[in-house]
C-alpha positions in Angstrom: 115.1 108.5 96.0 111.5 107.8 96.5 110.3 105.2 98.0 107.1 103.0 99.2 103.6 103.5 100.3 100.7 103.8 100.0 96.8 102.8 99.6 94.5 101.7 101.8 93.3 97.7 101.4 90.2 96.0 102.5 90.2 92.9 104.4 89.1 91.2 107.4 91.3 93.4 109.5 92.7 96.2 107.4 95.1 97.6 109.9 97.5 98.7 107.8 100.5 100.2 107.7 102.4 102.0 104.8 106.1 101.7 104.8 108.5 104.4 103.4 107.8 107.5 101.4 111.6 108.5 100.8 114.8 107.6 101.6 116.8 110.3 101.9 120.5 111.2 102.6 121.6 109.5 105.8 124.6 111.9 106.5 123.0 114.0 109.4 125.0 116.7 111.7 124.3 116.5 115.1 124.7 119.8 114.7 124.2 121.2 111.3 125.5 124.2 109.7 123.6 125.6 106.9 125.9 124.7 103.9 124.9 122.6 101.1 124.6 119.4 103.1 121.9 121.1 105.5 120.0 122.3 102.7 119.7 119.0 101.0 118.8 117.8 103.8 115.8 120.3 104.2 114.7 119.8 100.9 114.5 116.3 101.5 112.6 116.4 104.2 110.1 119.2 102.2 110.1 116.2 99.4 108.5 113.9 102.0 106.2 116.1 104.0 104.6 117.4 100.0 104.5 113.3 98.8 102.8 112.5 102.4 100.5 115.6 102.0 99.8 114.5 98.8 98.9 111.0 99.4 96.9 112.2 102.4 94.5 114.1 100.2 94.3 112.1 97.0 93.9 108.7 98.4 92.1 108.6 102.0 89.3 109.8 103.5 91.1 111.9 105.9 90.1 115.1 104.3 86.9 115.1 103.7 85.8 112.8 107.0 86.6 113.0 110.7 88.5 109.5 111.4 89.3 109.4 115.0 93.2 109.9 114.3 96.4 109.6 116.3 99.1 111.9 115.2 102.4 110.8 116.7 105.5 113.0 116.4 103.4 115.6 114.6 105.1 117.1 111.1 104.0 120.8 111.7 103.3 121.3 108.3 100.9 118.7 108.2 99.5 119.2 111.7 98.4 122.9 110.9 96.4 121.5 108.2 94.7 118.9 109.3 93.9 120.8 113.0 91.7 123.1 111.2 90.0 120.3 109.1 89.0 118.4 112.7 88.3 121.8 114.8 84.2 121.1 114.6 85.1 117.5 116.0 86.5 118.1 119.1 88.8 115.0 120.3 88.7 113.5 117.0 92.2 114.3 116.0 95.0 113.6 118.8 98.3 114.6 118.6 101.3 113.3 120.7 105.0 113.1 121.3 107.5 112.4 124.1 107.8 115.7 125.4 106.8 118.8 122.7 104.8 121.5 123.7 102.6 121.4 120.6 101.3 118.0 121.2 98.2 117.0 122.9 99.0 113.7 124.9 102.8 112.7 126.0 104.2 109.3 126.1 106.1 106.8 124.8 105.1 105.5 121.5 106.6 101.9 123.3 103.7 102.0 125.5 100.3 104.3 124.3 98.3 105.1 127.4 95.3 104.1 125.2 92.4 102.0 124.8 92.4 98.6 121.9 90.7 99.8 119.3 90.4 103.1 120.0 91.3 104.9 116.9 90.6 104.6 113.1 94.0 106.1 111.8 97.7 106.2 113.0 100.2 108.3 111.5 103.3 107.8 113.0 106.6 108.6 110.6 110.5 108.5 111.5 109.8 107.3 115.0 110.9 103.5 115.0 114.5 103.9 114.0 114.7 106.2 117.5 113.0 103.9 120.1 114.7 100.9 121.7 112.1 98.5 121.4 111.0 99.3 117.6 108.6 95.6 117.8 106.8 96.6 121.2 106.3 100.0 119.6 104.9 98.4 116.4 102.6 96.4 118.2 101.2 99.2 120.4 100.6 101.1 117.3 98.3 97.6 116.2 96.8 97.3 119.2 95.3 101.1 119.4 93.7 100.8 115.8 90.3 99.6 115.2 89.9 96.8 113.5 89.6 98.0 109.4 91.3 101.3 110.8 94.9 102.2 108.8 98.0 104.1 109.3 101.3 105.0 107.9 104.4 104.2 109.3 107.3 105.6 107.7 111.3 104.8 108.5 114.4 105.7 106.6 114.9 102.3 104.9 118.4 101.4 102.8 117.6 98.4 100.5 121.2 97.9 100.6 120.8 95.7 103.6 118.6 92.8 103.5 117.8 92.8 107.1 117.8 96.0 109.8 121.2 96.2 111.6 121.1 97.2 114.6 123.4 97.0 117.8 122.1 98.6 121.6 126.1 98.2 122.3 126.3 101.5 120.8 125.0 104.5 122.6 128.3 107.5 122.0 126.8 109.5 119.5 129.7 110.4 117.4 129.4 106.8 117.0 125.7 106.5 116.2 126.2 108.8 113.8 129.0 107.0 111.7 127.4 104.1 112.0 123.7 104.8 111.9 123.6 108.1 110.0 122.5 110.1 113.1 123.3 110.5 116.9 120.0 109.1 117.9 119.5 106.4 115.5 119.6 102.7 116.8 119.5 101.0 113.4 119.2 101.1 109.4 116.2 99.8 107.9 116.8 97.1 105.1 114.4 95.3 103.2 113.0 93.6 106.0 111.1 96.8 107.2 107.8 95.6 105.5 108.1 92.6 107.5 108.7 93.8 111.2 105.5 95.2 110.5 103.6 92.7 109.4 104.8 90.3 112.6 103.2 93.2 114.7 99.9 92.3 112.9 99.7 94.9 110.1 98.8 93.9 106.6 101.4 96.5 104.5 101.3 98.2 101.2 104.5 99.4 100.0 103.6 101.1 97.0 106.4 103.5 95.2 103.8 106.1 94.6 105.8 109.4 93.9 106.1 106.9 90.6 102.3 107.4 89.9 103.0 111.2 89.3 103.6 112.8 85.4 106.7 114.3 84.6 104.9 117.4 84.4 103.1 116.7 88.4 106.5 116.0 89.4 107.9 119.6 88.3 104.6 121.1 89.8 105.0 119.5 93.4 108.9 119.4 93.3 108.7 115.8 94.0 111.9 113.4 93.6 112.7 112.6 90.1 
Protein backbone atom coordinates (compact mmCIF):
# COMPACT_ATOMS: atom_id res chain seq x y z
CA UNK A 1 0.00 0.00 0.00
CA UNK A 2 1.24 3.39 -0.57
CA UNK A 3 2.11 5.51 1.80
CA UNK A 4 3.35 9.19 2.95
CA UNK A 5 5.57 11.90 1.71
CA UNK A 6 6.22 14.41 0.29
CA UNK A 7 6.71 18.24 -0.54
CA UNK A 8 8.97 20.55 0.57
CA UNK A 9 7.61 23.46 3.13
CA UNK A 10 8.89 26.86 3.89
CA UNK A 11 9.50 28.10 7.26
CA UNK A 12 11.93 29.49 9.61
CA UNK A 13 13.92 26.26 9.50
CA UNK A 14 12.55 24.02 6.77
CA UNK A 15 14.58 21.04 7.67
CA UNK A 16 12.35 18.58 6.66
CA UNK A 17 11.88 15.24 6.52
CA UNK A 18 9.38 13.10 4.47
CA UNK A 19 8.16 9.97 6.12
CA UNK A 20 7.18 6.84 4.15
CA UNK A 21 6.66 6.26 0.50
CA UNK A 22 5.28 2.47 0.79
CA UNK A 23 4.76 0.04 3.04
CA UNK A 24 5.39 -3.08 1.73
CA UNK A 25 5.15 -6.80 2.68
CA UNK A 26 7.11 -7.37 5.83
CA UNK A 27 7.73 -11.15 5.32
CA UNK A 28 11.50 -11.03 4.34
CA UNK A 29 13.88 -14.29 3.88
CA UNK A 30 17.06 -14.07 5.26
CA UNK A 31 17.69 -15.85 2.53
CA UNK A 32 15.32 -15.62 -0.33
CA UNK A 33 14.47 -17.97 -2.96
CA UNK A 34 13.14 -16.65 -6.09
CA UNK A 35 9.40 -17.89 -5.82
CA UNK A 36 6.47 -15.74 -5.67
CA UNK A 37 7.26 -14.19 -2.30
CA UNK A 38 10.83 -12.92 -3.66
CA UNK A 39 9.31 -11.47 -6.57
CA UNK A 40 6.69 -9.49 -4.68
CA UNK A 41 9.05 -8.43 -2.83
CA UNK A 42 11.15 -7.05 -5.82
CA UNK A 43 8.40 -5.43 -7.22
CA UNK A 44 7.80 -3.72 -4.26
CA UNK A 45 10.77 -2.40 -3.83
CA UNK A 46 10.75 -1.29 -7.88
CA UNK A 47 7.23 0.45 -6.71
CA UNK A 48 9.20 2.60 -4.23
CA UNK A 49 12.38 3.34 -6.01
CA UNK A 50 9.76 4.66 -9.41
CA UNK A 51 7.36 6.80 -6.64
CA UNK A 52 10.82 8.22 -5.05
CA UNK A 53 12.15 8.85 -8.56
CA UNK A 54 9.12 10.36 -9.37
CA UNK A 55 8.68 12.67 -6.55
CA UNK A 56 12.36 13.58 -6.92
CA UNK A 57 11.84 15.04 -10.30
CA UNK A 58 8.34 16.52 -10.17
CA UNK A 59 8.53 18.25 -6.92
CA UNK A 60 12.22 19.54 -5.95
CA UNK A 61 14.87 21.19 -7.28
CA UNK A 62 17.15 18.34 -7.28
CA UNK A 63 17.18 17.94 -10.99
CA UNK A 64 17.53 20.88 -12.39
CA UNK A 65 20.03 22.53 -9.51
CA UNK A 66 23.18 21.28 -7.76
CA UNK A 67 22.01 21.18 -3.86
CA UNK A 68 24.97 20.08 -1.89
CA UNK A 69 23.36 16.49 -1.19
CA UNK A 70 24.02 13.57 1.14
CA UNK A 71 23.00 10.21 -0.28
CA UNK A 72 22.97 7.71 2.56
CA UNK A 73 22.56 3.95 1.73
CA UNK A 74 22.48 4.89 -1.97
CA UNK A 75 19.43 3.05 -4.09
CA UNK A 76 21.51 2.30 -7.28
CA UNK A 77 18.92 3.00 -9.43
CA UNK A 78 18.65 6.39 -8.25
CA UNK A 79 22.28 6.98 -7.59
CA UNK A 80 23.26 6.36 -11.36
CA UNK A 81 20.91 9.06 -12.18
CA UNK A 82 21.48 11.62 -10.21
CA UNK A 83 25.72 10.98 -10.42
CA UNK A 84 25.57 12.09 -13.94
CA UNK A 85 23.26 15.11 -13.15
CA UNK A 86 26.05 16.50 -10.40
CA UNK A 87 29.34 15.27 -12.53
CA UNK A 88 30.14 19.19 -13.47
CA UNK A 89 29.87 19.93 -9.57
CA UNK A 90 32.44 18.06 -8.22
CA UNK A 91 31.67 17.31 -4.30
CA UNK A 92 28.32 18.49 -4.54
CA UNK A 93 26.60 15.18 -4.41
CA UNK A 94 28.02 12.65 -1.59
CA UNK A 95 27.26 9.37 -1.25
CA UNK A 96 27.73 7.07 1.89
CA UNK A 97 27.09 3.84 3.68
CA UNK A 98 28.66 1.60 6.35
CA UNK A 99 30.83 -0.39 4.34
CA UNK A 100 29.81 -0.57 0.29
CA UNK A 101 32.22 -0.15 -2.22
CA UNK A 102 30.05 2.19 -4.35
CA UNK A 103 29.83 4.81 -1.80
CA UNK A 104 31.92 7.85 -1.31
CA UNK A 105 32.29 8.39 2.53
CA UNK A 106 31.84 5.38 5.25
CA UNK A 107 30.32 5.70 8.57
CA UNK A 108 27.73 5.28 10.77
CA UNK A 109 24.64 7.19 10.01
CA UNK A 110 24.58 7.32 14.24
CA UNK A 111 27.43 9.54 14.15
CA UNK A 112 28.19 11.64 10.42
CA UNK A 113 31.75 12.69 10.40
CA UNK A 114 30.41 16.06 9.19
CA UNK A 115 30.13 19.66 9.64
CA UNK A 116 26.39 21.47 11.08
CA UNK A 117 24.99 22.74 8.41
CA UNK A 118 26.83 21.42 5.84
CA UNK A 119 24.47 20.13 3.38
CA UNK A 120 21.18 21.31 1.71
CA UNK A 121 19.57 17.79 1.12
CA UNK A 122 19.52 14.40 2.88
CA UNK A 123 18.21 11.33 1.50
CA UNK A 124 18.40 8.73 3.72
CA UNK A 125 15.63 5.73 3.18
CA UNK A 126 15.18 2.20 5.14
CA UNK A 127 18.11 3.00 7.40
CA UNK A 128 16.46 3.73 10.88
CA UNK A 129 14.66 0.52 11.47
CA UNK A 130 18.41 -1.09 11.22
CA UNK A 131 20.48 1.17 13.59
CA UNK A 132 20.40 0.77 17.38
CA UNK A 133 20.08 4.26 18.22
CA UNK A 134 17.25 5.30 15.49
CA UNK A 135 16.83 9.12 17.77
CA UNK A 136 20.80 9.77 17.74
CA UNK A 137 20.73 8.89 14.11
CA UNK A 138 17.74 11.19 13.48
CA UNK A 139 19.29 13.98 15.08
CA UNK A 140 22.67 13.64 13.25
CA UNK A 141 20.75 13.62 10.06
CA UNK A 142 19.23 17.41 11.61
CA UNK A 143 22.24 18.56 12.63
CA UNK A 144 24.14 18.03 9.01
CA UNK A 145 21.33 20.08 7.12
CA UNK A 146 21.42 23.67 6.63
CA UNK A 147 19.03 25.53 8.00
CA UNK A 148 15.90 25.69 5.09
CA UNK A 149 17.75 22.49 3.58
CA UNK A 150 15.19 19.18 3.33
CA UNK A 151 15.45 15.54 3.14
CA UNK A 152 13.47 12.36 3.01
CA UNK A 153 13.53 9.86 5.42
CA UNK A 154 11.77 6.79 4.68
CA UNK A 155 11.04 3.59 7.09
CA UNK A 156 8.73 0.66 6.68
CA UNK A 157 5.86 1.96 8.95
CA UNK A 158 2.57 -0.47 10.03
CA UNK A 159 -0.21 1.87 11.12
CA UNK A 160 -1.37 -1.03 12.95
CA UNK A 161 0.64 0.00 15.86
CA UNK A 162 0.24 3.27 17.45
CA UNK A 163 3.63 3.57 18.73
CA UNK A 164 7.17 1.77 17.28
CA UNK A 165 7.84 -1.52 19.20
CA UNK A 166 10.89 -2.32 19.67
CA UNK A 167 12.93 -4.59 22.01
CA UNK A 168 17.23 -4.63 21.94
CA UNK A 169 16.60 -8.07 24.08
CA UNK A 170 16.34 -9.57 20.82
CA UNK A 171 19.28 -9.99 18.65
CA UNK A 172 18.83 -14.17 17.16
CA UNK A 173 17.82 -13.48 13.87
CA UNK A 174 15.35 -16.20 13.28
CA UNK A 175 13.86 -14.23 15.89
CA UNK A 176 14.14 -10.80 14.50
CA UNK A 177 12.64 -12.03 11.73
CA UNK A 178 9.29 -13.43 13.22
CA UNK A 179 9.03 -10.72 15.20
CA UNK A 180 10.27 -7.75 13.22
CA UNK A 181 9.81 -8.90 9.64
CA UNK A 182 13.58 -9.29 8.98
CA UNK A 183 16.81 -10.59 10.57
CA UNK A 184 18.25 -7.15 10.93
CA UNK A 185 15.35 -5.19 11.90
CA UNK A 186 15.20 -3.72 15.54
CA UNK A 187 11.58 -2.52 15.41
CA UNK A 188 8.13 -1.79 13.38
CA UNK A 189 7.29 1.63 12.76
CA UNK A 190 3.68 2.70 13.98
CA UNK A 191 2.06 5.80 13.73
CA UNK A 192 4.34 7.51 15.84
CA UNK A 193 7.14 7.59 13.02
CA UNK A 194 6.19 11.18 12.04
CA UNK A 195 6.85 12.13 15.50
CA UNK A 196 10.38 10.59 16.32
CA UNK A 197 11.20 12.87 13.66
CA UNK A 198 9.92 15.85 14.60
CA UNK A 199 11.52 15.45 18.38
CA UNK A 200 14.89 15.29 16.38
CA UNK A 201 13.93 18.84 15.10
CA UNK A 202 12.47 18.18 11.63
CA UNK A 203 9.25 19.79 10.54
CA UNK A 204 7.51 16.54 8.46
CA UNK A 205 5.16 16.27 5.62
CA UNK A 206 3.57 13.00 5.32
CA UNK A 207 1.76 13.36 2.20
CA UNK A 208 0.16 10.06 0.44
CA UNK A 209 1.36 11.21 -2.85
CA UNK A 210 1.24 7.99 -5.16
CA UNK A 211 -2.61 9.24 -4.42
CA UNK A 212 -1.97 12.50 -6.54
CA UNK A 213 -1.46 10.19 -9.67
CA UNK A 214 -4.53 9.39 -12.45
CA UNK A 215 -5.63 6.00 -12.93
CA UNK A 216 -4.17 6.17 -16.16
CA UNK A 217 -0.32 7.69 -14.50
CA UNK A 218 -0.71 4.82 -12.23
CA UNK A 219 -0.85 2.11 -15.16
CA UNK A 220 2.01 4.17 -16.90
CA UNK A 221 4.50 4.14 -13.86
CA UNK A 222 3.26 0.69 -12.40
CA UNK A 223 2.67 2.52 -9.20
CA UNK A 224 0.52 0.78 -6.30
CA UNK A 225 -3.16 0.88 -6.88
Amino acid sequence: KARGKMRKVKCSKANIALSPIIMYNKTVCKQPKAGEGFMQKIKDFCKRHRLLWLYLTRETDLLTAFPRTLHIAPEVCIMRHLKPHFKSHPGQYVTADLESPLADLHFDVQQIPLADGSVDVVICNHIMEHVADDRRAMRELHRVLKPGGWGIVLSPVDRDYEQTYEDDSITDPDERTRIFGQYDHRRIYGADYADRLRQAGFQVADIDYAATFTEAERRLYALPA
